[in-house]
C-alpha positions as CSV (number, residue, x, y, z in Angstrom):
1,X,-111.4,119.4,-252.9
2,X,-112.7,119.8,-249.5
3,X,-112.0,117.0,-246.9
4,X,-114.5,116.2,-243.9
5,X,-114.1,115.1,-240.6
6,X,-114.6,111.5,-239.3
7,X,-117.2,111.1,-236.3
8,X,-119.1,108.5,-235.0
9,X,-119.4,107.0,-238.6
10,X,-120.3,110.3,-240.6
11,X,-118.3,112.7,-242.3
12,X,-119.1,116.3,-241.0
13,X,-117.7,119.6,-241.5
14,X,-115.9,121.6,-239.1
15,X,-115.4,125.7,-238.1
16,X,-113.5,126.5,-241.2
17,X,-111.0,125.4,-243.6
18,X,-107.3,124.8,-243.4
19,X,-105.4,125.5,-246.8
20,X,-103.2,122.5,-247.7
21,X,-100.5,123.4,-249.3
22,X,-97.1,122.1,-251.2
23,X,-94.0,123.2,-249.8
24,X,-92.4,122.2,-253.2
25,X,-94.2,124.8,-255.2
26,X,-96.4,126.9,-252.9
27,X,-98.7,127.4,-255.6
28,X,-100.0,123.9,-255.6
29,X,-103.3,124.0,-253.2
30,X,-103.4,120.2,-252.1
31,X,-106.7,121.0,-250.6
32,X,-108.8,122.3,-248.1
33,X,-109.6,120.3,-244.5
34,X,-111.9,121.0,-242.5
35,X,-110.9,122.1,-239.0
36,X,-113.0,120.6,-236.1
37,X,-114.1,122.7,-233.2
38,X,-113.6,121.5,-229.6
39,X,-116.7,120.5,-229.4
40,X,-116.4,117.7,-232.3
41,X,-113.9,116.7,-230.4
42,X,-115.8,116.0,-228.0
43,X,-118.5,114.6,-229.7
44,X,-115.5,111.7,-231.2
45,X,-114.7,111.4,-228.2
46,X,-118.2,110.5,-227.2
47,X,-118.3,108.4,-230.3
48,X,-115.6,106.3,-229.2
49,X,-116.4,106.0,-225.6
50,X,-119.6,104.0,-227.2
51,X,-118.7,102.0,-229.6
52,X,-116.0,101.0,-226.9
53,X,-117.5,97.7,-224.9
54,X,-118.9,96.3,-228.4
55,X,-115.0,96.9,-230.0
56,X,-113.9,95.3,-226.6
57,X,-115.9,92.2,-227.2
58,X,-115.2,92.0,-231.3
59,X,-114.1,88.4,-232.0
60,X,-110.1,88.2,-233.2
61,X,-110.9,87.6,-236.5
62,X,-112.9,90.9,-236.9
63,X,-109.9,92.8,-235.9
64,X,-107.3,91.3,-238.0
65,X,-109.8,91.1,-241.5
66,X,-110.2,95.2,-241.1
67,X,-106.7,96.0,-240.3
68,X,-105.4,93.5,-243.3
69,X,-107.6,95.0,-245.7
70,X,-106.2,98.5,-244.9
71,X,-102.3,97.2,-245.4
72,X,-104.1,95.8,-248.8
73,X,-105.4,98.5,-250.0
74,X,-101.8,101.3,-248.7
75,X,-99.5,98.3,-250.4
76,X,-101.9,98.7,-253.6
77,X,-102.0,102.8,-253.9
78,X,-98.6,103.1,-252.6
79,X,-97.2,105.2,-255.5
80,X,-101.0,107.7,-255.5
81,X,-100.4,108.1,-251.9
82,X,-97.2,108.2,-252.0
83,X,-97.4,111.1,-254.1
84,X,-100.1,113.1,-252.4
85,X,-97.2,112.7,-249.0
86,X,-94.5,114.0,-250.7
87,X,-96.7,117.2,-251.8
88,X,-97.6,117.6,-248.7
89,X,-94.5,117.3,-246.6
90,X,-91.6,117.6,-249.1
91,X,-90.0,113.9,-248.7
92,X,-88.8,113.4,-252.6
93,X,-91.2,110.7,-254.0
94,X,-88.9,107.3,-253.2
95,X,-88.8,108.3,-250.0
96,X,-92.9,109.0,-249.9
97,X,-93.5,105.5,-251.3
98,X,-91.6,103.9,-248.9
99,X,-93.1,105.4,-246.2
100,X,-96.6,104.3,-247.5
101,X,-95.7,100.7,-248.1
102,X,-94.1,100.8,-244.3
103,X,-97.6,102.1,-242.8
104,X,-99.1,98.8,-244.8
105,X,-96.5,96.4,-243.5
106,X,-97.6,97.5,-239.8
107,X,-101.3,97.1,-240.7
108,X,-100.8,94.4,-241.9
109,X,-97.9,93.2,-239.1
110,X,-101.0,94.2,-236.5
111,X,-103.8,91.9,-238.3
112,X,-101.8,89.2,-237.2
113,X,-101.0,90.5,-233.6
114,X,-104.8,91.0,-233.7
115,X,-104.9,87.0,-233.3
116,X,-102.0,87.1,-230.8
117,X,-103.7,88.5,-227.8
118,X,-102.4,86.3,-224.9
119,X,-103.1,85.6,-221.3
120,X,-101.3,83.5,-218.5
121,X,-103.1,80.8,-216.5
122,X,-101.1,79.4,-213.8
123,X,-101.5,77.4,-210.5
124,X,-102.2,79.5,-207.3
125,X,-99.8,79.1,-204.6
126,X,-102.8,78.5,-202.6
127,X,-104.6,74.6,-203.3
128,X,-107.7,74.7,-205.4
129,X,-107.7,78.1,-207.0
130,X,-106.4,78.7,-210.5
131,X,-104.8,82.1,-211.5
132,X,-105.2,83.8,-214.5
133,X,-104.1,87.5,-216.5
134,X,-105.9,88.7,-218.8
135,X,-104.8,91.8,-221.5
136,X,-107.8,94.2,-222.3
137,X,-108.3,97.1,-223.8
138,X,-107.7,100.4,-222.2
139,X,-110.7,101.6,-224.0
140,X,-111.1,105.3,-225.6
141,X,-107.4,106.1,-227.0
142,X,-106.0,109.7,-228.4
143,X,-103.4,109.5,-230.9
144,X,-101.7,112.7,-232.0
145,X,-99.4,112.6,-234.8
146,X,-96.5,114.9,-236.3
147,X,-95.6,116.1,-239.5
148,X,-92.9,114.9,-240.4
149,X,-93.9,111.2,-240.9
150,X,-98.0,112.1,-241.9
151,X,-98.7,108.2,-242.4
152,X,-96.1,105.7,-240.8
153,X,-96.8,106.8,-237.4
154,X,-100.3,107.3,-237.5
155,X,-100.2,103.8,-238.7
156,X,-97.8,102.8,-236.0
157,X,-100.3,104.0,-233.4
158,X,-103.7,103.7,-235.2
159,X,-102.9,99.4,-236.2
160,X,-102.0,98.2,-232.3
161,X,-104.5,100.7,-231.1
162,X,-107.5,99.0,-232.8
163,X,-105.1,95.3,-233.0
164,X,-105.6,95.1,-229.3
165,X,-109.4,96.5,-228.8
166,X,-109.0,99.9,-228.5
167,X,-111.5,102.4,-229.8
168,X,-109.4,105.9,-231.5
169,X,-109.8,109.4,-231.5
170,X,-106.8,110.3,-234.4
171,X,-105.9,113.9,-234.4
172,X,-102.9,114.2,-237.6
173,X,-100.7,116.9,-237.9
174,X,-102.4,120.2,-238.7
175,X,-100.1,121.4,-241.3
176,X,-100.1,117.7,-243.5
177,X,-103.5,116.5,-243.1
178,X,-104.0,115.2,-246.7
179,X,-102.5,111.7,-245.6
180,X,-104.1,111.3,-242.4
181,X,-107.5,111.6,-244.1
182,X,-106.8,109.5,-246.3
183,X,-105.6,106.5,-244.0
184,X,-108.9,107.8,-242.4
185,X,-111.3,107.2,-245.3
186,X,-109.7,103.7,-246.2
187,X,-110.2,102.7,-242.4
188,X,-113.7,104.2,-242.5
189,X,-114.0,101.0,-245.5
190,X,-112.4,98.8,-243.4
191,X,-116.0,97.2,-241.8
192,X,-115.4,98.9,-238.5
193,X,-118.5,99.8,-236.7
194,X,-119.0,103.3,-236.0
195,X,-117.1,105.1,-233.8
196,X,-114.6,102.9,-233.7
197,X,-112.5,105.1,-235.5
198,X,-112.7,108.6,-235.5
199,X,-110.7,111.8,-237.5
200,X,-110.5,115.0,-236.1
201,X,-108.5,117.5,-238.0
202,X,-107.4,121.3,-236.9
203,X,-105.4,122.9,-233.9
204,X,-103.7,121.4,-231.1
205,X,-105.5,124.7,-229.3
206,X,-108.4,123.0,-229.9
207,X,-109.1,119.4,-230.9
208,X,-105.6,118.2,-229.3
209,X,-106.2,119.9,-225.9
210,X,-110.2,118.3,-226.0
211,X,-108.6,114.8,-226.8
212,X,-106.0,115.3,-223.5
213,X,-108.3,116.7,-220.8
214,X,-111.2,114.4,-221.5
215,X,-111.3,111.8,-218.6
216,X,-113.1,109.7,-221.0
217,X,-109.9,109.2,-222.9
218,X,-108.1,106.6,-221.0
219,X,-104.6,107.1,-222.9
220,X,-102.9,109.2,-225.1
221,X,-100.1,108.2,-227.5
222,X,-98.2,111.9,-229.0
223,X,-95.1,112.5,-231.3
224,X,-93.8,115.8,-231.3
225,X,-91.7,118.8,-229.8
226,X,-90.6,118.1,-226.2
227,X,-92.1,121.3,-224.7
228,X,-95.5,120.1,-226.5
229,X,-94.8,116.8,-224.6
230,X,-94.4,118.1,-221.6
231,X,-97.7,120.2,-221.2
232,X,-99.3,116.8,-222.4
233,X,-98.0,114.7,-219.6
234,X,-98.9,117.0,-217.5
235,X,-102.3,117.5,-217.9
236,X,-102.8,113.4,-218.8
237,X,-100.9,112.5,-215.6
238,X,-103.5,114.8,-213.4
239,X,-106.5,113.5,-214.5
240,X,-104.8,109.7,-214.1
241,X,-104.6,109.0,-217.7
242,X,-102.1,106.6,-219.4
243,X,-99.2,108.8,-221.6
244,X,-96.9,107.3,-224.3
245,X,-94.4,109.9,-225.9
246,X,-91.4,110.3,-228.4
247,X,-90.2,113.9,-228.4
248,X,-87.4,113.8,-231.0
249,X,-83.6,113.3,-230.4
250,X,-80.0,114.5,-231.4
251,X,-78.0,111.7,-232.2
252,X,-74.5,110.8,-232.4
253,X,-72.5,108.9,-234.9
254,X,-68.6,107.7,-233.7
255,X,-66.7,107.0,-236.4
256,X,-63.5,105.2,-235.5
257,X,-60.1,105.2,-237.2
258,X,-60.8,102.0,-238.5
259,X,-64.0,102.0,-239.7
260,X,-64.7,101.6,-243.6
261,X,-64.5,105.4,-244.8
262,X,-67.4,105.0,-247.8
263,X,-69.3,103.5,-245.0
264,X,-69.0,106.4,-242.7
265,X,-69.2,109.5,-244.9
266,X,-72.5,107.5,-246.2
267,X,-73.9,106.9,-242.8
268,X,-73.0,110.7,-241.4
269,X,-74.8,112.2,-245.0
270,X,-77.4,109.3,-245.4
271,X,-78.5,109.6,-241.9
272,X,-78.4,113.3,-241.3
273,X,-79.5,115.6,-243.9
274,X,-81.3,113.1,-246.3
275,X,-85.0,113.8,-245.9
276,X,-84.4,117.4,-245.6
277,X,-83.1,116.3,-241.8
278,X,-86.4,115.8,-240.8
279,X,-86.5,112.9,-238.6
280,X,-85.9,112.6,-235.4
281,X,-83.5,109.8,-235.3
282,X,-81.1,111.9,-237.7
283,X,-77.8,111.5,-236.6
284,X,-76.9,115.0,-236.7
285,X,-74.0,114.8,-234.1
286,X,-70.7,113.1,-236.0
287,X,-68.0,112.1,-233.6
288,X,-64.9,111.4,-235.2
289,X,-61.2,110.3,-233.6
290,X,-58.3,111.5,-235.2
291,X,-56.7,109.7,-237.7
292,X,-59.8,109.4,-239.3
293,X,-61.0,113.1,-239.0
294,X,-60.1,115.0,-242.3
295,X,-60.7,112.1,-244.6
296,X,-64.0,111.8,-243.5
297,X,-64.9,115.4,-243.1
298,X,-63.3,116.3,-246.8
299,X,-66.0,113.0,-248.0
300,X,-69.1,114.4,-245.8
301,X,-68.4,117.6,-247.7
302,X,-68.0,116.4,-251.2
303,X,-71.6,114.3,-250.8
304,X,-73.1,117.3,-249.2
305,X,-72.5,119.5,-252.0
306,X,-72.8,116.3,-254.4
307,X,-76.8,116.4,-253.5
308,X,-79.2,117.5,-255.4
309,X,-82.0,119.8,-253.7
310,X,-85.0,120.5,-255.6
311,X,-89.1,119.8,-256.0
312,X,-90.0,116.3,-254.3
313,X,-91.9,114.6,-257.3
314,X,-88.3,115.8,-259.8
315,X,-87.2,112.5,-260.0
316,X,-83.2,113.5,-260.1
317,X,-84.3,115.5,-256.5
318,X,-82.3,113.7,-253.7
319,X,-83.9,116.5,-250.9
320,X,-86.6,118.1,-251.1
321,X,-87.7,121.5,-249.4
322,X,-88.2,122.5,-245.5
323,X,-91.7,121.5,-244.6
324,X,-92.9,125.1,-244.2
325,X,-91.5,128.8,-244.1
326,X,-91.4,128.3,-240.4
327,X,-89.2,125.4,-240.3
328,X,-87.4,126.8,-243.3
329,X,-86.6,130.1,-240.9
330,X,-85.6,127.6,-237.8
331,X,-83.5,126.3,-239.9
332,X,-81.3,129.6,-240.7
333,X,-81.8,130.7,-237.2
334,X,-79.6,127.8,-236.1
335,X,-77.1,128.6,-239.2
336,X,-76.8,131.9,-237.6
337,X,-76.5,130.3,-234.0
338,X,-73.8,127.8,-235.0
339,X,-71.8,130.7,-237.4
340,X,-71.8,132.6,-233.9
341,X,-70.6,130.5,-231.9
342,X,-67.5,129.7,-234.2
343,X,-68.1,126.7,-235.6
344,X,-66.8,126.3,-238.9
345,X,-69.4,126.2,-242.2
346,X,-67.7,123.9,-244.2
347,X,-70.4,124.0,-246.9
348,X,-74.3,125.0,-247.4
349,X,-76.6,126.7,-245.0
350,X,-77.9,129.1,-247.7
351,X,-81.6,129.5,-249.3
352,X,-82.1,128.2,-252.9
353,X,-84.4,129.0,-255.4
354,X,-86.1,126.7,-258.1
355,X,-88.3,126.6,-261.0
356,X,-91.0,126.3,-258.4
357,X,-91.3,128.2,-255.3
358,X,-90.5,126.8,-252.3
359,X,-88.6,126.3,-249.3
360,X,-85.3,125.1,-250.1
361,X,-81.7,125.0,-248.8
362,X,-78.4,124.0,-249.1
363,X,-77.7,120.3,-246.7
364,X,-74.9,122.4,-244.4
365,X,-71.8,120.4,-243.2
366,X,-70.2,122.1,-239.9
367,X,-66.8,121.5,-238.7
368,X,-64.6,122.2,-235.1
369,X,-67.9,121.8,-233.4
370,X,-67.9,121.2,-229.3
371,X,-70.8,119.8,-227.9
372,X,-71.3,122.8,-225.6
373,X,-72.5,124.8,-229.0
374,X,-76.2,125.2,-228.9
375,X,-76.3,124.2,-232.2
376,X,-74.9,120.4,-231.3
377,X,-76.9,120.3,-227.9
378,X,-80.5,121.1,-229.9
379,X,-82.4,119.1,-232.0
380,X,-83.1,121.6,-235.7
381,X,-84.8,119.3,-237.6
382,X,-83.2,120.6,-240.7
383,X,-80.7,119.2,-243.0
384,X,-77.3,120.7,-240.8
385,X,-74.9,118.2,-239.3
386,X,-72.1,119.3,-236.6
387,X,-68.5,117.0,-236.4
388,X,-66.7,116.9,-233.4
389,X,-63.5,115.1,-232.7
390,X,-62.8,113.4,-229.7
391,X,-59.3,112.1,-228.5
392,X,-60.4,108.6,-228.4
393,X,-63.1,105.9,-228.6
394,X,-63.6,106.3,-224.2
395,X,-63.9,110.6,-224.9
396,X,-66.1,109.9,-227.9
397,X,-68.4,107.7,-225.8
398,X,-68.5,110.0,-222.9
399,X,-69.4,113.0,-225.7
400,X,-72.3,110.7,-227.2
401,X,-73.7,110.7,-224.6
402,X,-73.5,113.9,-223.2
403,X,-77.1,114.8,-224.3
404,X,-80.3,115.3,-223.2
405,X,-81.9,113.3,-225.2
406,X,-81.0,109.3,-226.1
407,X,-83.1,108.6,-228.8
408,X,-81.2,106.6,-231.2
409,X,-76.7,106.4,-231.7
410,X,-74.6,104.5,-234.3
411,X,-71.0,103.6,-234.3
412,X,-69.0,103.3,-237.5
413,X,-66.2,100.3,-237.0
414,X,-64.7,97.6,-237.9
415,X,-63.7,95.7,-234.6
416,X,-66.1,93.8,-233.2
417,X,-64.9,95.0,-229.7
418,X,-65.8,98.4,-230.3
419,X,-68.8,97.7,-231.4
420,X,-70.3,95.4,-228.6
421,X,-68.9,97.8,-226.1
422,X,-70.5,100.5,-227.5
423,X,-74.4,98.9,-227.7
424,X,-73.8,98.3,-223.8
425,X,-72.4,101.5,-223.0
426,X,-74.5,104.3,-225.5
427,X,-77.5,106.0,-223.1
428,X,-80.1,105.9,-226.3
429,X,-83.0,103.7,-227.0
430,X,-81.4,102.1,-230.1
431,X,-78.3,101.7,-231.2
432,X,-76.8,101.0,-235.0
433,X,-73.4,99.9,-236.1
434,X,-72.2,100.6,-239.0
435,X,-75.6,102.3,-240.4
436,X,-77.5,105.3,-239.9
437,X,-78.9,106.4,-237.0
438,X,-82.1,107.1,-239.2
439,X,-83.6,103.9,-240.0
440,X,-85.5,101.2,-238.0
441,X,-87.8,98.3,-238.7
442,X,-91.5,98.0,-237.7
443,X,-91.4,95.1,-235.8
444,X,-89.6,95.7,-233.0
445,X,-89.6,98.3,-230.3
446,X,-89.1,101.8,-231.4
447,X,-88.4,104.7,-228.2
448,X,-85.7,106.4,-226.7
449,X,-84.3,107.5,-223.3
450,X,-84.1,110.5,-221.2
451,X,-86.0,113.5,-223.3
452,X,-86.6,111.5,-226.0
453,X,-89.2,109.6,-224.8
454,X,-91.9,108.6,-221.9
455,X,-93.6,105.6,-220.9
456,X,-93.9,102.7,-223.1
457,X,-92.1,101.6,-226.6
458,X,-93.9,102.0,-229.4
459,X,-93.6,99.5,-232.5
460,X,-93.5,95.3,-232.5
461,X,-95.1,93.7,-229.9
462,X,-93.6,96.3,-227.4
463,X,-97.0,98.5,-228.3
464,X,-99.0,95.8,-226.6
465,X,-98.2,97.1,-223.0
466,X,-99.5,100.8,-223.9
467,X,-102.6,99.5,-225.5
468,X,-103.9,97.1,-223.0
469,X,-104.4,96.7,-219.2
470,X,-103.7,93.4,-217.3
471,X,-106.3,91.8,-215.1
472,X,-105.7,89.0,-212.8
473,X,-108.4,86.5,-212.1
474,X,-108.9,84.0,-209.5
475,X,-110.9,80.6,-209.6
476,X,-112.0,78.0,-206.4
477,X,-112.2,74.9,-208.0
C-alpha cells in the first residue's frame, strides 16, 4: 500500500517510492512511502510558517483535546501498531507494544502540560511598574527522528512541540517510515488546523537538509549519529536557529563485589544486547572489581547464549534481527575490530540463519577488554557488550568515565555509600543503580553530557525550555 506525504492539510505524493521492508523476513514488503523532494519540503515548511500565529493563539484547551485524543487512539491500537514497529525495525513484539503505549503516555502526559503553560508576574524594583515573563512559542519547528525508536521519540518531540504552540515539520527515519506515517495520519484526525502538522518522508540529502537551512525554521530538535549532529549544529547555529540534539552514548555499568549477582548479570544482559543493542542508552561498557569478576562474567555468558534470537513477531524470540544489512555488517566489522585488538570473545558474534531471511546474530559477550580498545571507546549499536575490570570502586569510576560521551551510567551495589557517591561523581546525563542503563521514564528529563547531547533536555517538563521563548513585559501603573 502506498503511503503519502503530509502538507499543509493534504496528502500528496512525492519523487518516488521508498521500499519498506522487514528486516525479520526480507521478503515481507511493509510498503511503499513516498519520498518528498526538497521542494515539498519547502512547501511544509511554508505550511507551517502559516498556520503558525493562529496555532500561537489556539486557546489551551484546543491543544490538550487533540494531543489526548492521539494518546487515545496509540493506547487503543497498541498491539496493530505495535506490530507494524516491530516489522519494521526488528524490536520482538513486547518490546514494539511497549514502545507504542509509551508514545501514548507522552501525548497524553503533553495534553495536560498543554494546560500548564506558565508565566511570572512580579513587582519591579522600580515603584509603579509591574513585571511580567511570558513563554511563547518558537514558532516553525523541525523534528528529525532515528530509527531505532520509529514512534516514542517522534512522540517525545512531536507532543511538547505542538503542547507548547509550536507548528511541526516531522521528518522520520527513512529506513522505518511505516510508524511515523502512521502517528502522522492519526494526528492529521486529531482537529488540528492545517499545517499545523506536517510529514515529510525521504532523505536526509533532501528533506532533512531543506528542514535545517530554512531560516523560517526557528528550531530543530535531531536524534541520531554524532557526525550527523554535528553538520546539523553547524549549519542551524549559522543561520541563528535554536538546536536540540541526543547523539547516542556508550555506557558503563560498575558492578561492585557486593552487589546482588542475579541483579548484575541481569542488568549487564538486560541492558546491553536486549533489543538487538539498539538503543543508545545500552550499557555496553561492564566494569567489574575483582572478587566479583568471574562469577559475573561466567552468568553474563550463560544468559547470552541462554537467548533466543529469531523473527520479531515469534513469540518465544527474545532478540530480533539487525535493523538492516548495513547495521548488520557494522556490527561484524566491530567483531572483527574487538577480535584484533585481543579482546577475548567469550561467546557469539556470528551470523544466524532462520526460517525467514534476515539479519540475525549471535548477542556477543567480550572479555579482558581495556577501555583503550576501539571497540569499548565506540558506540556499535549492536548486541556486543565489552567487561573490563578495574582494581577498585575509585579506578572503576575514573574508567566510567573515561568516555566521550555521558549519556546515561548504572552502578550495581548494595551499599548505600557507593551508590550516592557514584550519582554525584558519574560525568552522564542519568544515572541508575541497580538497573539498566537502558530504561527511563517519560516524565522527566531525558539527555546526556559531553557527545551525547547539545542544548536542552528533552522529555518532562524539561522540553518546555526548547519549545518556547521567554518575553519579559513591563507595565506603568
Amino acid at each position: 500500500m502506498e503511503k503519502l506525504n503530509l502538507i499543509a492539510g493534504e496528502w500528496v505524493s512525492g519523487a518516488g517510492w521508498a521500499e519498506n521492508i522487514n528486516p525479520s523476513d526480507t521478503n515481507d514488503v511493509i510498503g511503499h512511502y513516498a519520498r518528498a523532494t526538497a521542494e515539498q519540503s519547502g512547501q511544509a515548511i511554508a505550511a507551517a510558517k502559516a498556520a503558525a500565529p493562529g496555532w500561537a493563539q489556539a486557546t489551551p484547551q484546543m491543544r490538550a483535546d487533540a494531543l489526548e485524543a492521539v494518546g487515545v487512539e496509540l493506547l487503543a491500537r497498541k498491539e496493530e501498531l505495535g506490530e507494524l514497529l516491530s516489522r519494521e525495525e526488528g524490536k520482538i513484539r513486547s518490546e514494539g507494544i511497549g514502545e507504542v503505549t509509551r508514545a501514548a503516555h507522552v501525548f497524553k502526559f503533553y495534553a495536560q502540560e498543554a494546560l500548564r503553560v506558565e508565566g511570572l508576574s512580579m513587582a519591579s524594583v522600580r515603584p509603579g511598574v509591574r513585571v511580567e515573563v511570558r513563554l511563547e512559542p518558537v514558532g516553525v519547528v523541525g523534528l528529525i527522528t532515528p530509527w531505532n525508536y520509529p514512534i516514542a521519540i517522534p512522540a517525545w518531540k512531536i507532543a511538547p512541540a505542538l503542547a507548547y504552540g509550536n507548528t511541526v515539520v516531522f521528518k522520520p527515519a527513512d529506513l522505518t517510515p511505516g510508524c511515523g506515517w502512521a502517528l502522522a495520519e492519526i494526528l492529521s484526525r486529531a482537529g488540528l488546523p492545517a499545517g499545523v502538522f506536517n510529514l515529510v518522508m525521504g532523505r536526509g540529502s533532501a528533506v532533512g537538509d531543506e528542514i535545517v537551512r530554512s531560516p523560517d525554521v526557528a528550531a530543530v530538535s535531531f536524534t541520531g549519529s554524532e557526525h550527523t549532529g554535528a553538520a546539523i549544529r553547524t549549519r542551524v547555529a549559522e543561520r541563528g536557529g535554536k538546536v536540540q540534539q541526543e547523539m547516542g552514548g556508550k555506557s558503563p555499568l560498575i558492578v561492585m563485589d557486593d552487589a546482588d549477582l542475579q541483579t548484575a548479570i541481569d542488568c549487564a544482559i538486560g541492558g546491553s544486547v536486549l533489543s538487538t543493542g539498539q538503543r543508545c542508552t545500552s550499557n555496553t561498557r561492564i566494569i567489574t572489581t575483582p572478587g566479583i569478576h568471574d562469577a559475573l562474567v561466567a552468568g553474563m555468558v550463560d544468559a547470552a547464549r541462554a537467548l533466543k534470537v529469531g523473527h520479531a513477531l515469534d513469540p518465544s524470540s527474545q532478540i530480533g534481527p539487525a535493523v538492516d544489512e548495513r547495521q548488520l555488517q557494522t556490527n561484524l566489522r566491530y567483531i572483527g575490530i574487538a577480535d584484533n585488538e585481543g579482546a577475548e570473545r567469550l561467546c557469539g558474534g556470528e551470523v544466524l540463519t532462520r526460517e525467514t531471511p534476515g539479519f540475525y546474530m549471535e548477542p556477543t559477550v567480550y572479555g579482558n577488554c581495556t577501555n583503550q580498545m576501539q571497540h569499548v571507546r565506540e558506540e556499535i549499536f549492536g548486541p556486543v557488550v565489552s567487561v573490563l575490570k578495574a582494581a577498585d570502586y575509585d579506578e572503576a569510576v575514573s574508567i566510567a568515565n573515561d568516555s566521550p560521551l555521558g549519556l546515561s551510567s548504572g552502578i550495581c551495589t548494595t551499599s548505600l555509600k557507593y551508590a550516592e557517591d557514584f550519582k554525584a561523581r558519574s560525568h552522564a546525563g542519568m544515572v541508575m543503580v541497580n538497573l539498566p542503563t537502558a530504561g527511563v521514564d517519560y516524565h522527566v528529563p531525558f539527555g546526556g553530557r559531553k557527545g551525547s547531547s547539545y542544548g536542552s533536555r528533552e522529555q518532562g517538563r524539561a522540553a518546555r525550555e526548547f519549545f518556547t521563548t521567554s518575553k519579559t513585559t513591563y507595565t506603568s501603573f
